[in-house]
N, C-alpha and C positions, 0 to 999 in steps of 0.2 A: 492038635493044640493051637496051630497057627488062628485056622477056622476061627475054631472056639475065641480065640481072644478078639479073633476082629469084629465076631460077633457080636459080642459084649460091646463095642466100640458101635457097632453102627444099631442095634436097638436104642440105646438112649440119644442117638442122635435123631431116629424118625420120632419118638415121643416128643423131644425137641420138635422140631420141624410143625408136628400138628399142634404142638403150643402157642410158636408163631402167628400159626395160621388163624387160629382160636384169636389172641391177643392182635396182631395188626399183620394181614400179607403183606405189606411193603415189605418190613422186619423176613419175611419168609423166602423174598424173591430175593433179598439182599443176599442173604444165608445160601442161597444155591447158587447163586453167581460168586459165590466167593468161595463153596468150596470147588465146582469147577473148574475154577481159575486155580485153585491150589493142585488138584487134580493133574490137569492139563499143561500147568506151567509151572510156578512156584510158588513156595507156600506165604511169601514174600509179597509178590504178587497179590494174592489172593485177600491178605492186609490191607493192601493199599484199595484193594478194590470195597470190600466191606466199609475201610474209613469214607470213603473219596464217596460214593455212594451214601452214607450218612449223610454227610458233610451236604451235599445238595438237595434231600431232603428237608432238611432243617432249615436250610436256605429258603427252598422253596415255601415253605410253609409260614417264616416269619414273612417273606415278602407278597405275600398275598394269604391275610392271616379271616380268620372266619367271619367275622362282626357280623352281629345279625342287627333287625330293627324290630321291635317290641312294641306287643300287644299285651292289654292286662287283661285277667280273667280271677273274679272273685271266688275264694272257695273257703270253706269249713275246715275245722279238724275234726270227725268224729271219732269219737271216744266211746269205750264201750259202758253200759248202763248211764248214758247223758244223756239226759233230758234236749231237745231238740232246741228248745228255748234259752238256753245255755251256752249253745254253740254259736263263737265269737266268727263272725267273718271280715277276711281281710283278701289286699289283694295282690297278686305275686303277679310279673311281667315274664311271659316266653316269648321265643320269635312266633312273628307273625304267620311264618311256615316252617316246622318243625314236626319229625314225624313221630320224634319222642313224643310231643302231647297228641293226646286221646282226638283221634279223629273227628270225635261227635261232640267234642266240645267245643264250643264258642270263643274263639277269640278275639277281645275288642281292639279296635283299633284304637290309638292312642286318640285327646282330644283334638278336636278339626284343631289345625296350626300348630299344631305340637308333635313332632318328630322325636322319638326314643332311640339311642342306637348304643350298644353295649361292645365296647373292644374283648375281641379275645384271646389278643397278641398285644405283646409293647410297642408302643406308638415309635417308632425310629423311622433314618430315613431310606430303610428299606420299603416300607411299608407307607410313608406318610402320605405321595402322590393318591398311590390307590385309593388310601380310605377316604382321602378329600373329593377325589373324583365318585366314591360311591355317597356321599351324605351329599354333595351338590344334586347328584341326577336324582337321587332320590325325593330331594324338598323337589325342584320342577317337575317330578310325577306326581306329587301329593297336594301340592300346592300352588298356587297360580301367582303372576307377576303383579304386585303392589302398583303398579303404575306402569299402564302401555307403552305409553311417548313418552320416551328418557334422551331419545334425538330428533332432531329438527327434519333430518335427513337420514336417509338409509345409509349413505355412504360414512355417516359416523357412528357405525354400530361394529364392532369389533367384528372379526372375521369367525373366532369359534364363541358366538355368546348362540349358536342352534337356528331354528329357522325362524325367519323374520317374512312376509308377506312381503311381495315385493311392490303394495300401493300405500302411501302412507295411509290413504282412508283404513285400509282395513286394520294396519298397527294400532289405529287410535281404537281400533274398535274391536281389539284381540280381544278384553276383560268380559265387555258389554253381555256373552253368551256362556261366562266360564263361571263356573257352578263351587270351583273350588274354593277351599277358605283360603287365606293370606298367612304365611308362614308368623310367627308370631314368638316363640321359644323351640329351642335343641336343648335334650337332657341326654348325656352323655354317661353312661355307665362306665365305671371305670377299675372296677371289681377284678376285671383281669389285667390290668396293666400296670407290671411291675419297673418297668424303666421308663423315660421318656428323655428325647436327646433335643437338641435346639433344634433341627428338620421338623420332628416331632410336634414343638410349640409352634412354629413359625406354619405348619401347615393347616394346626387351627386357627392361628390367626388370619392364613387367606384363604380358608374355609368360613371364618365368620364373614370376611368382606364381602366376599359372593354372596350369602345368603342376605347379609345387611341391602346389599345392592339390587339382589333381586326382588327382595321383600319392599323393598322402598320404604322403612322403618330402621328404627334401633330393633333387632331380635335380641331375645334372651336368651342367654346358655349356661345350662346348670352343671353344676356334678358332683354326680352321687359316689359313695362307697372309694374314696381315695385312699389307698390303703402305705400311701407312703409319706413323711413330709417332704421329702426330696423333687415328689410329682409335684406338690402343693406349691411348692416355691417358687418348680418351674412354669408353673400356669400364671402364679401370681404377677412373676416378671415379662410373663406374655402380653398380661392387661387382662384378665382373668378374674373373676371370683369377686371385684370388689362393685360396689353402686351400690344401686336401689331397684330391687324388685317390685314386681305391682302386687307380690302377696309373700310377705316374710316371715316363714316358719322356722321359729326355734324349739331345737328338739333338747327335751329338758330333762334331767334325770335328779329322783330326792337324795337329797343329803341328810338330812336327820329327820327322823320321826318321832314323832311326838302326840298324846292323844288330845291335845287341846286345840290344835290349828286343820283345820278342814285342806282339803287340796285346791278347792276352786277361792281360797282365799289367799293360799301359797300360790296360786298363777294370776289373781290381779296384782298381787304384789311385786311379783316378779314382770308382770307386764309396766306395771307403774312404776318397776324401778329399769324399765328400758327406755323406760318416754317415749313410746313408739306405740300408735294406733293401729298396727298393722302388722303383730306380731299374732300369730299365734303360734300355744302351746301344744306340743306331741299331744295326740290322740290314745287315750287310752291311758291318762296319765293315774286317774283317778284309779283304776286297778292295780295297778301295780303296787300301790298300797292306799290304804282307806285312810291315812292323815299322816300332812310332812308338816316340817318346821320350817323349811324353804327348800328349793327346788334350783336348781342350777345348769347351765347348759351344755353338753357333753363334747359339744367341738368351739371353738371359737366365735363370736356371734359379728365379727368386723369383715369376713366376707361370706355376705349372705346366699352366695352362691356357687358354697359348696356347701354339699347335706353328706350326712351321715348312712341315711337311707335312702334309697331310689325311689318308695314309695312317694316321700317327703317332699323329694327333688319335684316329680312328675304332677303333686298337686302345687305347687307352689308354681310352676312350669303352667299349667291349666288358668291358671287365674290369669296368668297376662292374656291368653288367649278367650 
């Protein structure tokens, strides 16, 4: 009888176990060192070690969290019995190395001067150093310094600004054989980040400084998909989200339909009642329904630098460049 019941005890713990394993080994390695330690010591113990083990995973993970940097790649939906002519293409952003996407296919690089980078933790300031130290070295691999000679002398170049030639001839003449475009706009996916704390804000802000400094220009930084207003405000107070872009897309959605007013008549109106030459209208407005009575815009149109869509973000982000 003993047998028998401990048996029953420890079958649904190996099905467990290959659950783990199936689901996340971390979860699996945790689970044996803590019954173990319940084994071997107390079951007390064995608590504290499951918790305490969590506890610096999760740790670890928010402070060195995934952020990838993004390539678009255009694609279809087909559909069965559609006509090929039919089928609408558009275009979705993955990482630029990812082994989820299909090996054989093509992924572009975002436009020359335009950097994509998508958070996939909340920006805090466990995490804020790291991610600013990965979007700096990354714009200096992809893109080249706006202006060689920013000093007179070597000796007034900061100690960690990387390697500098040690003849001023050849600092003036870093640019003259470098092929790269000039940093130009950052679009910031923000689709995963549900908190952000003043570390957070403050480490964009001297993440814009750096790249304004090495770009030797004003850059522009967009952001897409902000799924809180709490982010929004916190950006806002950063110095964030407000100006003037060099291509202003408002994304528009109808409000009443009606069969006597056209759509491309409801979007000069709506352009003419922005007063702005430099607006344009969401793409694909015209299907969404074949005639509106006017059309309206679905986020706020006072900072033109946040979108709704990443899509949206990354062409508006292209046109400065």
């Amino acid at each position: 009888m003993i047998i028998h019941a401990v048996g029953d005890l420890i079958v649904p713990a190996i099905k467990k176990a290959y659950q783990f394993w199936k689901i996340s080994p971390l979860e699996l390695i945790i689970f044996i060192a803590s019954v173990s330690v319940t084994i071997f010591s107390t079951p007390a113990n064995g608590i504290y070690t499951s918790v305490g083990a969590s506890m610096v995973i999760l740790l670890w993970r928010i402070a060195h969290p995934r952020g990838k940097f993004l390539g678009r790649v255009p694609i279809q939906a087909v559909e069965q019995d559609q006509s090929p002519s039919l089928r609408k293409c558009r275009h979705v952003y993955v990482p630029l190395s990812d082994k989820y996407v299909n090996p054989d296919v093509h992924v572009e690089d975002a436009a020359p001067g335009v950097i994509i980078y998508r958070f996939e933790e909340s920006l805090t300031f466990l995490n804020a150093s790291l991610i600013n130290d990965r979007i700096v070295e990354y714009a200096k691999l992809k893109t080249r310094r706006g202006h060689a000679a920013q000093y007179k002398t070597l000796g007034e170049r900061p100690w960690n600004e990387g390697f500098v030639p040690r003849n001023m001839d050849k600092v003036l003449k870093m640019n003259d054989m470098d092929t790269r475009p000039i940093l130009r706009a950052v679009v910031y996916d923000f689709s995963g980040v549900s908190n952000i704390d003043t570390t957070g804000v403050q480490s964009l802000v001297d993440t814009s400084h750096q790249l304004d400094r090495y770009a030797d220009r004003q850059v522009e930084y967009h952001f897409a998909s902000i799924m809180s207003p709490w982010i929004k405000r916190a950006l806002v107070a950063g110095g964030f989200g407000a100006g003037t872009p060099a291509h202003h897309i408002v994304e528009v959605v109808s409000a009443v339909s009606t069969m006597d007013v056209e759509t491309s008549n409801a979007g000069e109106k709506f352009q003419h009642s922005r007063r702005t030459s430099d607006v344009e209208a969401m793409d694909g407005i015209e299907q969404c329904s074949s005639v509106h009575r006017k059309i309206l815009p679905i986020i706020p149109t006072n900072y033109p630098f946040f979108h709704l869509d990443l899509d949206h973000a990354v062409r508006s982000a292209e046109r400065a460049a």
